[in-house]
N, CA, C and O of each residue as an XYZ file, in Angstrom:
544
protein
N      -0.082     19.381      0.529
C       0.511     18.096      0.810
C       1.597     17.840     -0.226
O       1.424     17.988     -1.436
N       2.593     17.492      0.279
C       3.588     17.145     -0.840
C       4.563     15.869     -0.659
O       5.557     15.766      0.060
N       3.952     14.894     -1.564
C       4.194     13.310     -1.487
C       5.989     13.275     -1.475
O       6.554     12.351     -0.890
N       6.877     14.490     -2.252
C       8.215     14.671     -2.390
C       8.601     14.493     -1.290
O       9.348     13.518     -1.206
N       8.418     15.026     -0.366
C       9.419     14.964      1.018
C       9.122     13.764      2.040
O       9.569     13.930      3.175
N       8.415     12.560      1.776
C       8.000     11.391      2.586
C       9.520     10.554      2.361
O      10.164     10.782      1.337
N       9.897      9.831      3.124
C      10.747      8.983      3.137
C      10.893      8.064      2.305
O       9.843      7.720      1.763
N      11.914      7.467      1.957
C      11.585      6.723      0.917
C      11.992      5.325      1.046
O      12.743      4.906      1.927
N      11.423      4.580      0.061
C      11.330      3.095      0.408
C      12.438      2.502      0.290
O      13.309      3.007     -0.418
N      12.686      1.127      1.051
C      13.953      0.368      1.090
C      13.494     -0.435     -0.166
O      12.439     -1.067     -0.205
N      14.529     -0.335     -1.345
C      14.125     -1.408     -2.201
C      15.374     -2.400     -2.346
O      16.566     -2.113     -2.453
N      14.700     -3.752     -2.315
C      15.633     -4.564     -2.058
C      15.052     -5.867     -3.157
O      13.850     -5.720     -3.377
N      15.575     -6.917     -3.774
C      15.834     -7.912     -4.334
C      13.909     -8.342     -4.490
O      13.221     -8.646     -5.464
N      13.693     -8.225     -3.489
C      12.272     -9.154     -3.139
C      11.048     -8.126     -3.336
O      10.125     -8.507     -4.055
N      10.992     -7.098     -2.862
C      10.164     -5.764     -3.493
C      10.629     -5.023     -4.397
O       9.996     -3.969     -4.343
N      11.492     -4.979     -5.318
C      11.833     -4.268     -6.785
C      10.726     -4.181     -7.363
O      10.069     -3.140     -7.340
N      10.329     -5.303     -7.995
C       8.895     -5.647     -8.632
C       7.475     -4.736     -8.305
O       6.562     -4.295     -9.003
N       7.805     -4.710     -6.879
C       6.346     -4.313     -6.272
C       6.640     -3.093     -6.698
O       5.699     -2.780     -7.427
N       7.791     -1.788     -6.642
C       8.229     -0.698     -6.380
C       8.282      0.176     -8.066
O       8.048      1.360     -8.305
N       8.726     -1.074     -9.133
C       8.845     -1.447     -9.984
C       7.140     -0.567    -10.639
O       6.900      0.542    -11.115
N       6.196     -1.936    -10.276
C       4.973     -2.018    -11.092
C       4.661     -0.883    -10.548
O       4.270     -0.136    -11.444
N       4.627     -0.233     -9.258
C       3.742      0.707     -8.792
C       4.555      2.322    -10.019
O       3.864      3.056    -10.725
N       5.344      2.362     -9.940
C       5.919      3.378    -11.290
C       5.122      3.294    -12.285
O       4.783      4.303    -12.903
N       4.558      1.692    -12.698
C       4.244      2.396    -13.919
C       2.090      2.281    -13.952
O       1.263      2.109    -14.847
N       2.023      2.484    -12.530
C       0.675      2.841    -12.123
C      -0.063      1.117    -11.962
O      -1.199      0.659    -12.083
N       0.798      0.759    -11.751
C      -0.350     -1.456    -11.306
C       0.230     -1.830     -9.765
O       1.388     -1.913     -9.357
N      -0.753     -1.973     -9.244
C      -0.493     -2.879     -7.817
C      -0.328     -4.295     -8.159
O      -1.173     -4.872     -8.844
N       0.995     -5.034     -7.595
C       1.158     -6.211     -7.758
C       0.950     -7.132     -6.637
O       1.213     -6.374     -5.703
N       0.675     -8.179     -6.139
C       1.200     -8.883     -5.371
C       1.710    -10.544     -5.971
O       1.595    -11.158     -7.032
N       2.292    -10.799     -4.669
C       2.614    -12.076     -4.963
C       1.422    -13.150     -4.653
O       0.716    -13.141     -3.644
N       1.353    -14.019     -5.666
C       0.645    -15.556     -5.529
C       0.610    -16.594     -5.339
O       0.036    -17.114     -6.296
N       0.924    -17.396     -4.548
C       1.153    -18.770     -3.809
C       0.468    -19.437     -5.172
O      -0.677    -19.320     -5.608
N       1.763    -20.283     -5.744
C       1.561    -20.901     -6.805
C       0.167    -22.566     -6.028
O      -0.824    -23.068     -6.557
N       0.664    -22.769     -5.040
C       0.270    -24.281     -4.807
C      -1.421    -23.656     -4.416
O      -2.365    -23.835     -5.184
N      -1.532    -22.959     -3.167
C      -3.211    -21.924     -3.066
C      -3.654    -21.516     -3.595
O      -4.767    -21.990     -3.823
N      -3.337    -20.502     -4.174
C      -3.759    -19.503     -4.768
C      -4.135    -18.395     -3.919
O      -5.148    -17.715     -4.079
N      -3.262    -18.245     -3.000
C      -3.364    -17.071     -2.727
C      -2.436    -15.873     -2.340
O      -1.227    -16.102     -2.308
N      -2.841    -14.745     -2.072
C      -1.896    -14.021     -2.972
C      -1.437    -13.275     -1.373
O      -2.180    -13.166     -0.398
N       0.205    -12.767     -1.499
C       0.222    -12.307     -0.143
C       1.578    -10.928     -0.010
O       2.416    -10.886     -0.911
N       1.623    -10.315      0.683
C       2.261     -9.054      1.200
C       2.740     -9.029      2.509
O       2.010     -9.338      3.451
N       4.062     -8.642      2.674
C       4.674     -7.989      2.090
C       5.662     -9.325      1.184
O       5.956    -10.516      1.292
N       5.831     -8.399      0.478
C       7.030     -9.607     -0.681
C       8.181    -10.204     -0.166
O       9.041     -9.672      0.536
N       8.115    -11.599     -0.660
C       8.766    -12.714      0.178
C       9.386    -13.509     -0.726
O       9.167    -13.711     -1.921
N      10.183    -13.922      0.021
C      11.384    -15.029     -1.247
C      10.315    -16.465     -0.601
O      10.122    -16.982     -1.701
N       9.869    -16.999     -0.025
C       8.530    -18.277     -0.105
C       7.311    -18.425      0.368
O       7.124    -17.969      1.496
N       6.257    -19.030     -0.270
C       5.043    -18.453      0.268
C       4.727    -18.683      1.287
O       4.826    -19.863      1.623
N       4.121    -17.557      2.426
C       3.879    -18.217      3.976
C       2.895    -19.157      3.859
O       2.418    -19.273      4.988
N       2.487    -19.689      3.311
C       1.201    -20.534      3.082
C       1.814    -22.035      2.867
O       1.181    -22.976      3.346
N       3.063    -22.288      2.138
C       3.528    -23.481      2.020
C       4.851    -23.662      2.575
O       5.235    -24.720      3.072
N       5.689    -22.374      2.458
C       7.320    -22.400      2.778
C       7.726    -22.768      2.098
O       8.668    -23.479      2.449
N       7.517    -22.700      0.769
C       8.304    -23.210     -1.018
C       8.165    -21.689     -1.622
O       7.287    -20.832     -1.526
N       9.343    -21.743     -2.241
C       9.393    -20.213     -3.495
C       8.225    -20.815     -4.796
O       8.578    -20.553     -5.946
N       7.371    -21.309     -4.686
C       6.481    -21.304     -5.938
C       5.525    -20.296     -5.586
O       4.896    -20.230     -4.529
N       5.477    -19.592     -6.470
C       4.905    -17.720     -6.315
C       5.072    -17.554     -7.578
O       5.929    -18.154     -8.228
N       3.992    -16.442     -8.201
C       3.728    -15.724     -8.917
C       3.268    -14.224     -8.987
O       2.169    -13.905     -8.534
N       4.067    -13.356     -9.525
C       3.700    -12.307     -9.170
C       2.074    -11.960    -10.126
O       1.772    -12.370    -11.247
N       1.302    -11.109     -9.219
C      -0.290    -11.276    -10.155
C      -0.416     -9.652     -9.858
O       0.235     -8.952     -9.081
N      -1.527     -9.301    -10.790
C      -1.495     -7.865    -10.683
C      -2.660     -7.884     -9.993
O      -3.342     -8.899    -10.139
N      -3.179     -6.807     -9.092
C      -4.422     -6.808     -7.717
C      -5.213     -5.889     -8.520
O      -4.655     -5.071     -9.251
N      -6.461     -5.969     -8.432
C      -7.681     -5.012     -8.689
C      -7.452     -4.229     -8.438
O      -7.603     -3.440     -9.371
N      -6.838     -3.464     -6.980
C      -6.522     -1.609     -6.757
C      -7.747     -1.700     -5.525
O      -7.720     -0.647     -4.888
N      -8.687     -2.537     -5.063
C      -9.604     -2.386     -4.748
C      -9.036     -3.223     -3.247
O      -8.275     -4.161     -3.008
N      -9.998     -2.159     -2.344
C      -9.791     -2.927     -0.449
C     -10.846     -1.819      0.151
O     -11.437     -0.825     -0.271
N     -10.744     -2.553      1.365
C     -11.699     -1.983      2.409
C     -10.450     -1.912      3.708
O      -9.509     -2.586      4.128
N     -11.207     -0.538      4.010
C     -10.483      0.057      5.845
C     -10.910     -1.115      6.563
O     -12.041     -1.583      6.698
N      -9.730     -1.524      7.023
C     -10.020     -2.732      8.152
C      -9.662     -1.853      9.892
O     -10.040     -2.307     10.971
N      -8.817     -0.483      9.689
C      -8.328     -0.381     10.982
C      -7.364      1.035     10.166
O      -6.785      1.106      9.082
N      -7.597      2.211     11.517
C      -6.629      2.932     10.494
C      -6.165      3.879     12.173
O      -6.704      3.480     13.206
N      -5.367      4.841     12.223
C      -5.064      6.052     13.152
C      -4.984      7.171     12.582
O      -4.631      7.055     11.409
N      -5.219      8.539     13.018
C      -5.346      9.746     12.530
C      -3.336      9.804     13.484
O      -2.944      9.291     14.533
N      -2.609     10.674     12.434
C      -1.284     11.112     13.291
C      -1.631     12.023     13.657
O      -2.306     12.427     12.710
N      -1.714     13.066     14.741
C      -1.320     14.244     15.126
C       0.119     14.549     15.437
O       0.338     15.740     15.658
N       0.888     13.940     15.486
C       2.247     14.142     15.759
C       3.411     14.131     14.607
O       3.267     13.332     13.681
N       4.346     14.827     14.622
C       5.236     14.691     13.620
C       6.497     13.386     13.554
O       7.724     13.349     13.633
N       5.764     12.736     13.429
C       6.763     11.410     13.703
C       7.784     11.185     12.923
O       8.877     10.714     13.239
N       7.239     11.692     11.411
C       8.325     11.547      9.905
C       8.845     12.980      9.722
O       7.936     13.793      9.556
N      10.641     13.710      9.708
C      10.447     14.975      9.503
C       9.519     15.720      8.049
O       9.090     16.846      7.795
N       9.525     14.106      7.194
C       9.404     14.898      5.857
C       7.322     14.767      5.506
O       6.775     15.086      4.451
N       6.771     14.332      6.508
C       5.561     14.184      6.727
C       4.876     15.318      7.299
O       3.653     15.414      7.407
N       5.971     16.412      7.760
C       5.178     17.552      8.770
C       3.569     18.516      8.501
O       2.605     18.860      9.183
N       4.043     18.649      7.072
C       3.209     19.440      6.357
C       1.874     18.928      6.223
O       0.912     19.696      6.217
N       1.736     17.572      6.106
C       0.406     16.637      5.968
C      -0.199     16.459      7.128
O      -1.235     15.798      7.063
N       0.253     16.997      8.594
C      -0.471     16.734      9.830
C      -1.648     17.594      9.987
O      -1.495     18.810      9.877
N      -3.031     17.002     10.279
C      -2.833     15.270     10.925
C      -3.351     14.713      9.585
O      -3.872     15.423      8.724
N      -3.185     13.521      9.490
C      -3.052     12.106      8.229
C      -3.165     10.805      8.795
O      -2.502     10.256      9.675
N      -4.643     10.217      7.764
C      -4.526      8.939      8.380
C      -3.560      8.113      7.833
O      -3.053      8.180      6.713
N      -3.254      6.956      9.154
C      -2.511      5.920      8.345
C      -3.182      4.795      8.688
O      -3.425      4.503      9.859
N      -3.703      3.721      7.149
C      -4.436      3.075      7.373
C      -3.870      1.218      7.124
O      -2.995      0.999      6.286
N      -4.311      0.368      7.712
C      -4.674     -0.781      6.997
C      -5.780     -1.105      6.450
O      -6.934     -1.150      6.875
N      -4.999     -1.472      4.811
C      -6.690     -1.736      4.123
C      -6.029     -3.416      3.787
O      -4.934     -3.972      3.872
N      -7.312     -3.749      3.401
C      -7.636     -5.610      3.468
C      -7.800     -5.410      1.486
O      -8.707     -5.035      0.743
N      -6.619     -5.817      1.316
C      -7.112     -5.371     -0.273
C      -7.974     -6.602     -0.793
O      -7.837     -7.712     -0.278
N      -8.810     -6.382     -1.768
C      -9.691     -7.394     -2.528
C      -9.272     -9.225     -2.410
O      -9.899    -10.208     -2.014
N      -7.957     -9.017     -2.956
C      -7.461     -9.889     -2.998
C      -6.988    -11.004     -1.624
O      -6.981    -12.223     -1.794
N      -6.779    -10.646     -0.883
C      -6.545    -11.149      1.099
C      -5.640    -10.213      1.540
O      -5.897     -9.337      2.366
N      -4.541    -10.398      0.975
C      -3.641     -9.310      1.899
C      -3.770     -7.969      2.545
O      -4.141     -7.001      1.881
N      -3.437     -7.859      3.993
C      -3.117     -6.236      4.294
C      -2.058     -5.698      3.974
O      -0.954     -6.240      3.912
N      -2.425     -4.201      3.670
C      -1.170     -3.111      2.993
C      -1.649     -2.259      4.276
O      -2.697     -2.225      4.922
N      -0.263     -1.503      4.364
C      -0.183     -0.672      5.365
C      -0.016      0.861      4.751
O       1.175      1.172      4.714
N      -0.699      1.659      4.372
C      -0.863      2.872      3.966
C      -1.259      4.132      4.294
O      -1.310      4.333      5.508
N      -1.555      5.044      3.585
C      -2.186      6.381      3.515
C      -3.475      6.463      2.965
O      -3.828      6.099      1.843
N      -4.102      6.941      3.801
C      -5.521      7.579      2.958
C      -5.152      8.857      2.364
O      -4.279      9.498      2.949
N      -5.790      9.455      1.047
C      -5.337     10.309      0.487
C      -6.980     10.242     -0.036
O      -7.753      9.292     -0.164
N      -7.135     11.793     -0.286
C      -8.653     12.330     -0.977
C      -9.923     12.224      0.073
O     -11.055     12.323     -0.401
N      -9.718     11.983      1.792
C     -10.535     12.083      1.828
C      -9.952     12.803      3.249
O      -8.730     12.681      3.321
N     -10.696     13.700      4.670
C     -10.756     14.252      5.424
C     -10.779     13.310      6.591
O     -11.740     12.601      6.890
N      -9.257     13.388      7.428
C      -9.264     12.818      8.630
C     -10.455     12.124      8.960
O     -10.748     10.955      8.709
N     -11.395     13.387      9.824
C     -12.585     13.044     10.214
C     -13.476     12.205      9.442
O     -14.078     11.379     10.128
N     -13.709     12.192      8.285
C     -14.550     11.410      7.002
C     -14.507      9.934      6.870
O     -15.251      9.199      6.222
N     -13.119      9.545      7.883
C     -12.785      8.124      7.447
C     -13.485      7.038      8.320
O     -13.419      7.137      9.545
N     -14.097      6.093      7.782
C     -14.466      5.011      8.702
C     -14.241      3.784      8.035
O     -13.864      3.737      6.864
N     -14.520      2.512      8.932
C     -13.780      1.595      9.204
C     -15.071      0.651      7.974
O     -16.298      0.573      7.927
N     -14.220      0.236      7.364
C     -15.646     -0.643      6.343
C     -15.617      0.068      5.213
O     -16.245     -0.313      4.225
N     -14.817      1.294      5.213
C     -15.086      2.185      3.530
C     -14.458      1.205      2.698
O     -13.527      0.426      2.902
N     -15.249      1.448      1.636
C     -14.967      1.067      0.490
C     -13.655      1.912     -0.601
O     -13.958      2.898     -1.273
N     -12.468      1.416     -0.603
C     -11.209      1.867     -1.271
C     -10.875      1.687     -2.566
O     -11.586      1.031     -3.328
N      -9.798      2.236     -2.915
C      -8.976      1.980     -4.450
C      -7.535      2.928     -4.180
O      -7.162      3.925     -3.563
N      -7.078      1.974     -5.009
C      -5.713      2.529     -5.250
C      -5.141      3.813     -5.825
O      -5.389      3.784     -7.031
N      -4.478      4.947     -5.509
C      -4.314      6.028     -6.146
C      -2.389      5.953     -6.249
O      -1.768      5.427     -5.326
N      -1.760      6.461     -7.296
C      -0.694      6.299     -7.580
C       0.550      7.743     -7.537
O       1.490      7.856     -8.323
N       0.313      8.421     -6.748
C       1.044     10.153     -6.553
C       2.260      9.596     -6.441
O       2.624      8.497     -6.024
N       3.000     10.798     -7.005
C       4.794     10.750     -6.947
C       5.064     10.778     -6.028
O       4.112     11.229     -5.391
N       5.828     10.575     -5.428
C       6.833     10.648     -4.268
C       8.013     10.886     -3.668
O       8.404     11.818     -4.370
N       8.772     10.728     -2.952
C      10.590     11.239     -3.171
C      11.019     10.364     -4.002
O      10.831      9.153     -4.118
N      11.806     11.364     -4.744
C      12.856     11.216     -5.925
C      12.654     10.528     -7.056
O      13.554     10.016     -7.722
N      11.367     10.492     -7.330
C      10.239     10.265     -8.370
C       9.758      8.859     -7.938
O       9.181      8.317     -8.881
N       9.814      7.883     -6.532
C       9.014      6.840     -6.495
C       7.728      7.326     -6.116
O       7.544      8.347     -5.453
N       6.756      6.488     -6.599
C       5.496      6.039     -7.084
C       4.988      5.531     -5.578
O       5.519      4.473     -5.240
N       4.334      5.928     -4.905
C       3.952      5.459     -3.774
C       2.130      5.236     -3.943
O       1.280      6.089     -4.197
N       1.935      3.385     -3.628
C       0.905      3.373     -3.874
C      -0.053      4.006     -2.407
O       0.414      3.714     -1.306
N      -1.303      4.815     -2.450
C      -2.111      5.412     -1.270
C      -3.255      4.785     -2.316
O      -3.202      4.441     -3.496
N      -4.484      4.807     -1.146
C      -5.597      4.569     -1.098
C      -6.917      6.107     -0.595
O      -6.944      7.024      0.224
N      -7.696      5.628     -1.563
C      -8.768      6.601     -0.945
C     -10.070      5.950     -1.295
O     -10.164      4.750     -1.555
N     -11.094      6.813     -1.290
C     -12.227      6.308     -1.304
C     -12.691      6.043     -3.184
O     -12.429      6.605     -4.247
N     -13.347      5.081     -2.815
C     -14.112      4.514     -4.411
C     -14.718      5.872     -4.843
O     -15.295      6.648     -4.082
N     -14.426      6.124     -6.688
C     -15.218      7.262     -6.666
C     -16.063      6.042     -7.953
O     -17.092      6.379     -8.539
């Protein structure tokens, strides 16, 4: 598997930070200053109020498989080598869904309710792409 040839992320004004922290190995999200709660993908105001009072907070690393698909198909050219690969939504600790990769564990192995964490592998052109696998 080689995380180098995956596509790489749009970084823009509002996810720097996220793209940012994940380099230097911390999952961030943002925090609805007025709730408290914390949300993804990164946003210039919180969907919870529609005001920019937000805080960026650092996340446990910790979620559960809420819903995931095995690819058999080569959909990404630079993904070929990793077929088949799940791609999952996990419900991280904190509320938000992230839309990711399982990594460390076997297509078949994956079910819905596992218990996750954050893993931090290089990626194209040295970004930091956060994947998930199972709690060890």
């Amino acid at each position: 598997m080689s995380f180098a040839t995956r596509p790489k992320p749009i970084v823009d004004n509002w996810n720097r930070p996220f793209w940012e922290a994940s380099a230097r190995g911390d999952l961030i999200l943002q925090c609805c200053s007025e709730t408290g709660k914390c949300f993804f993908p990164p946003a210039p105001v919180s969907p919870f109020t529609g005001r920019p009072d937000w805080q960026w907070v650092k996340a446990s690393g910790l979620g559960e498989l809420w819903s995931y698909v095995v690819f058999h198909q080569g959909y990404f050219d630079g993904m070929k080598d990793e077929l088949p690969y799940p791609v999952a939504m996990v419900k991280l600790a904190e509320g938000p869904f992230l839309l990711t990769n399982l990594i460390g564990v076997a297509p078949e192995q994956v079910k819905i309710g596992m218990k996750l964490s954050v893993r931090f592998p290089r990626g194209p052109e040295g970004f930091v792409l956060p994947q998930f696998g199972p709690v060890e």
